[in-house]
N, C-alpha and C positions, 0 to 999 in steps of 0.2 A: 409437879403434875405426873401422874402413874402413867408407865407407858405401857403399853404389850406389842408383841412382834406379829407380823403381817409378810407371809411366804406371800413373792410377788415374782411371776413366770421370769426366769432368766435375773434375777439379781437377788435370791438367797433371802434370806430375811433381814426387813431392815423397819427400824423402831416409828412406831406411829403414834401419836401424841391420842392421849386421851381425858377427855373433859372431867373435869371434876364437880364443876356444877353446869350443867347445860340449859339453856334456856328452854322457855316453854316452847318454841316453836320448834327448836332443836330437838326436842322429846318428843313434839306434834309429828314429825319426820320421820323417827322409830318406833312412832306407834304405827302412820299409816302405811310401810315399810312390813312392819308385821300383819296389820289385818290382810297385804295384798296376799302377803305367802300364806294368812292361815284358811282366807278366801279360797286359792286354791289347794286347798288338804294337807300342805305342805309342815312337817317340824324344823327348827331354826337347822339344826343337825344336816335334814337332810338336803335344804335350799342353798347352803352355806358352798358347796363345793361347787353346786351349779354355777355361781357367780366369780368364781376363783377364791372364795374365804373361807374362814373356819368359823365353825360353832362359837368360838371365845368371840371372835369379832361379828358376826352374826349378831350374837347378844348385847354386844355392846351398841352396835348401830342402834337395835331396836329399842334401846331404852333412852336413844340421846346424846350416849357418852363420846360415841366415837361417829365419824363422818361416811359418807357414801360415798362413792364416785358416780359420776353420771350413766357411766356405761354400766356400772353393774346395777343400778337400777334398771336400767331398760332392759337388761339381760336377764333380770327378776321379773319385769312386768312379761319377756317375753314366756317364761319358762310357768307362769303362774297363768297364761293365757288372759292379762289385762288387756284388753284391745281399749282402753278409755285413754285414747290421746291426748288429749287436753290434764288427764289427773295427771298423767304421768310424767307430760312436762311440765305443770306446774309444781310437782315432786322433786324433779330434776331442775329448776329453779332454785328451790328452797336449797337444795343440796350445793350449790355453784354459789350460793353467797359468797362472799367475801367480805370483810374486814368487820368492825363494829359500828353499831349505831349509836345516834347523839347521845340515847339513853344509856348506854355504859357509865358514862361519865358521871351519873347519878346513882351509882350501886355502891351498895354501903351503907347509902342513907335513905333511899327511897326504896321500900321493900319490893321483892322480887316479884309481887304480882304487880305493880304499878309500872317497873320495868318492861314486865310481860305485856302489858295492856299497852304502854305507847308503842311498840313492836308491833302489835297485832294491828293496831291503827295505820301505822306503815306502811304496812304491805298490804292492805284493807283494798278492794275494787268497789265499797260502797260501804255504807255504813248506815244503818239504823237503831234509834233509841228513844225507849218512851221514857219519862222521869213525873212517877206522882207527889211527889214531895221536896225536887229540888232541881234548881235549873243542871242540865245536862253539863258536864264538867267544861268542853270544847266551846261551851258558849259563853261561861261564866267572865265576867269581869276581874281584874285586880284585886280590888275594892270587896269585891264578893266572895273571892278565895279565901283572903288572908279572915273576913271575918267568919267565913264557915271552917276555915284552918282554927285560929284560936278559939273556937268553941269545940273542935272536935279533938283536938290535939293542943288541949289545955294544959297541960304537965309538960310539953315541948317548947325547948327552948328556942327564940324568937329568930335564931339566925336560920336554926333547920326547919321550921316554919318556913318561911323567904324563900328555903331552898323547892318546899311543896309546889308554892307558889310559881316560883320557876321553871320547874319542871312541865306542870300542867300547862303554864302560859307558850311553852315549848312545843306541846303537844297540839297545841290549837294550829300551829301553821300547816299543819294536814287541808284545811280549809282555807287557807289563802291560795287566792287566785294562779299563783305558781302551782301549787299540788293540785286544788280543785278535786279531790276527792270527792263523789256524791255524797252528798249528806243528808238525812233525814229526822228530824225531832218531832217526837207529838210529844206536850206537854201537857199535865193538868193543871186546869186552872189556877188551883191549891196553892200549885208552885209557884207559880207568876205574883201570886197576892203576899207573897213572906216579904216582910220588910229586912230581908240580913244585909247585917252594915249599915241600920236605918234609911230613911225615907227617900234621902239623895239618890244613897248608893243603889237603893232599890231599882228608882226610876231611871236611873244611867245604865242598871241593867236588861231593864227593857227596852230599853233606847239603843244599846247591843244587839239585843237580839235582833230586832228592826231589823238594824242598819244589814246582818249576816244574812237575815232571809230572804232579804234582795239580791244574793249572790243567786246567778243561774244556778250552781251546783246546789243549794241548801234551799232545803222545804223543813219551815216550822211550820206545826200546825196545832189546834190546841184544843183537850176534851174542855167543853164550858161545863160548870156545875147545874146548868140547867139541861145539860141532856139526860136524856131516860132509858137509856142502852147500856151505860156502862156501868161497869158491877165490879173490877179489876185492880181493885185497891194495893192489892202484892205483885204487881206483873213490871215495876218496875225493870228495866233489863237495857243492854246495848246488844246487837245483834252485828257481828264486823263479818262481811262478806269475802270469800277466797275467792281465786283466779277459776276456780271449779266449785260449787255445792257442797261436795266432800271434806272441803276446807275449810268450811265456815265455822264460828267461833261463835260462841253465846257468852259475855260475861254478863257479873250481879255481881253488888255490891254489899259487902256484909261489914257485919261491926267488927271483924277481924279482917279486913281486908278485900281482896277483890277473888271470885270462887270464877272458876272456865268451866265453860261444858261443850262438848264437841262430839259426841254420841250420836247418831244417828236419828235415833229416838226423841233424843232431848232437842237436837235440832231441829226436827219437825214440829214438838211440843211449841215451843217460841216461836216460830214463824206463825203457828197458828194463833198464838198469843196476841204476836203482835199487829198481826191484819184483823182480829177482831178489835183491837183497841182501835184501830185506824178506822172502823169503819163507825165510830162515835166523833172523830174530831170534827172541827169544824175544818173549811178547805181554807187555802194559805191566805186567799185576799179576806175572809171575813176572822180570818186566825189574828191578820194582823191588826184590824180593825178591834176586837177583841183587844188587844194587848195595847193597842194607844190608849183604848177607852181607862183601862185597868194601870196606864199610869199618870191618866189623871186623878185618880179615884185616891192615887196614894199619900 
């Protein structure tokens, strides 16, 4: 691991570890680290001494590699005239982590956006997601993984399959009753009607969803093919909510993997994406009604 030195008031320079691959939220940190100081006019150069660092470490913060301290964050929020209390502790959060998460233990084998995506789920204060074409990952059965794993990850060998499996089934306890994370699904109808895994495994996964949408925290709800409002064929997306606005996270899922977006812009885009889909679904008691009907039908 590269290190660089860090002059620290009263004890000369002494070696501070620096990341070699940082995670995305660790990056999400030195990104929004830099937009406060270029918010207020500031270059890395000149913000750097204000807080007790150098330019070298400045840059390094701001792209992930290296860490904050709490104080010199808030010594930057004060010096940049952030008065948003809430960002800034939830900034100062993010920086006070400590140790790793379950998902470490699956790097190597399970690529760095899936890493990234159950992190983000984590540390989530709500979560929303539409899926036109497939039941939403968090809801998904065993039975329903492994046969959307072997068809999508056909060339993968059966043990590192298992491990997909795994993982994601890892991921879902965000939604039990111990975490209770708010959760939110509108599904297309489209989706509910795929037989993956055949016919059984179909209706035990709507007999899943059932059983989670009973949970106080989780609202499924579902566009039917007979509404006349929706048009939104590509707006598939998760939407994972921060401790603040400015935190929030938009992922999408692509055929190379899983893409973030966290732009201001792009975040506005989605939210409004996703309240226009919502305002085609059915509500959760005729959602559920909907999805018994649809596994008898199967």
């Amino acid at each position: 691991m590269a290190r660089i030195l860090v002059q620290q008031k009263g004890q000369g320079q002494i070696p501070m570890p620096q990341r070699s691959n940082p995670t995305r939220r660790q990056e999400r940190l030195g990104a929004e680290i830099r937009k406060m100081r270029e918010r207020a006019g500031l270059t890395a150069r000149a913000a750097a001494p204000l807080i007790g660092s150098n330019h070298m470490q400045q840059s390094h913060v701001e792209t992930g590699r290296s860490g904050i301290s709490p104080d010199r964050i808030r010594r930057l929020a004060a010096h940049c005239a952030c008065d948003d209390q809430a960002y800034v502790d939830a900034l100062v959060a993010m920086a006070t982590e400590r140790g790793k998460g379950w998902w470490e233990e699956y790097r190597g084998i399970i690529p760095p956006s899936g890493l990234d995506l159950a992190e983000a789920e984590y540390h989530a204060v709500r979560i929303q997601t539409f899926e036109m074409a497939h039941i939403p990952g968090l809801l998904q059965t065993e039975d329903h993984m492994r046969a959307a794993f072997r068809y999508g990850l056909l060339t993968w060998p059966l043990q590192e399959q298992d491990a997909f499996v795994t993982f994601r089934s890892h991921r879902q306890q965000i939604l039990s009753e111990e975490r209770a994370t708010p959760y939110e699904a509108v599904i297309h109808e489209a989706a509910l009607r795929l037989r993956v895994g055949g016919r059984k495994a179909a209706q035990a996964q709507l007999e899943r969803i059932l059983a989670i949408s009973e949970l106080n925290h989780v609202t499924v709800r579902v566009v039917p093919f007979d509404s006349e409002d929706f048009a939104g064929a590509g707006y598939s997306m998760l939407y994972i909510h921060g401790p603040v606005p400015q935190l929030d996270t938009v992922q999408i899922d692509t055929g190379h993997g899983g893409d973030f977006f966290d732009a201001e812009s792009r975040l506005k885009e989605y939210r409004q994406r996703y309240e226009r889909v919502s305002t085609t679904a059915l509500p959760p008691d005729a959602s559920r009604d909907l999805i018994t009907r649809i596994a008898h039908e199967l």
